[in-house]
C-alpha positions in Angstrom: 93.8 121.3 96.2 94.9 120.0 92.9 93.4 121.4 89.6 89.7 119.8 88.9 87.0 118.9 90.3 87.0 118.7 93.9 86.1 114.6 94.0 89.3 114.4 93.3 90.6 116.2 96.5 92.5 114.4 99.0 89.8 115.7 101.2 86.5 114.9 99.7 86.1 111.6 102.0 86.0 114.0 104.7 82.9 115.7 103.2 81.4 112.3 102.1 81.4 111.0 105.6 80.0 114.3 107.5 77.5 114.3 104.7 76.6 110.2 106.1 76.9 111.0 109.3 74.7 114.1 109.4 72.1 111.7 107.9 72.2 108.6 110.3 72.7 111.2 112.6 68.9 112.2 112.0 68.1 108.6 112.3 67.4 108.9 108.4 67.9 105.9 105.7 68.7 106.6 102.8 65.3 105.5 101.7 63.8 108.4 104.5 65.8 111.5 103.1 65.0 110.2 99.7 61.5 110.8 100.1 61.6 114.0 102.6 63.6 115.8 100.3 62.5 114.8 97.3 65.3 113.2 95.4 65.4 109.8 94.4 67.3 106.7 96.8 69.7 106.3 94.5 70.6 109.9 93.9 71.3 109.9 97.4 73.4 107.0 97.0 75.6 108.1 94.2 76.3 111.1 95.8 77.1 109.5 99.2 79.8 107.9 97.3 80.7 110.3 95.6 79.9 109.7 92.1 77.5 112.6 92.1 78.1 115.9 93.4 75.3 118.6 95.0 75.2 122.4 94.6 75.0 124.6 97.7 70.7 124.3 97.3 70.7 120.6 96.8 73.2 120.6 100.0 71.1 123.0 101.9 67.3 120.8 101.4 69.4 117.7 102.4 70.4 119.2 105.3 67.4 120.8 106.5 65.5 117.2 106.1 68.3 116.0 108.5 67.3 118.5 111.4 71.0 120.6 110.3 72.1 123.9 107.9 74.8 124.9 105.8 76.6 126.4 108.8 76.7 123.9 111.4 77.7 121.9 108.5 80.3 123.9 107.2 81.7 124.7 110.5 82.2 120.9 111.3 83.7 120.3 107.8 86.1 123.1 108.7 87.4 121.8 111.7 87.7 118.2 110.2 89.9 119.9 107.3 91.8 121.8 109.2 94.9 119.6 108.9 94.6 120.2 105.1 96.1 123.6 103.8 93.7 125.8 101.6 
């Protein structure tokens, strides 16, 4: 990964689109995860396109309103990066 923040990776898209898909997955709108967790729609939205990032707590509610963890999470994120070098 280049120097800076990571939203500038080549593989953040990858971790923007498990982060959708984990949500729709739940059969969660924006609106829905919004509210579950807390947070405000357009929070969610900024950081689903990656405008905003989350820290590993914000990650970890998120997921937990979408019926997931940081583990299942992280081990499908691995998988999907895998063609990337660390």
């Amino acid at each position: 990964m280049p120097k800076g923040k990571s939203i500038y990776a080549e593989e953040y898209p990858l971790f923007l689109a498990l982060l959708v898909e984990t949500r729709k997955k739940a059969g969660l709108t924006q609106v829905q995860l919004a509210a579950a967790a807390g947070i405000s729609q357009s929070y969610v939205s900024a950081v689903e396109r990656g405008v905003l990032r989350q820290d590993m707590l914000q990650l970890r509610t998120w997921l937990h309103v979408c019926g997931s963890n940081l583990g299942r999470f992280g081990r499908e994120l691995e998988r999907r990066l895998d063609r990337f070098p660390p």
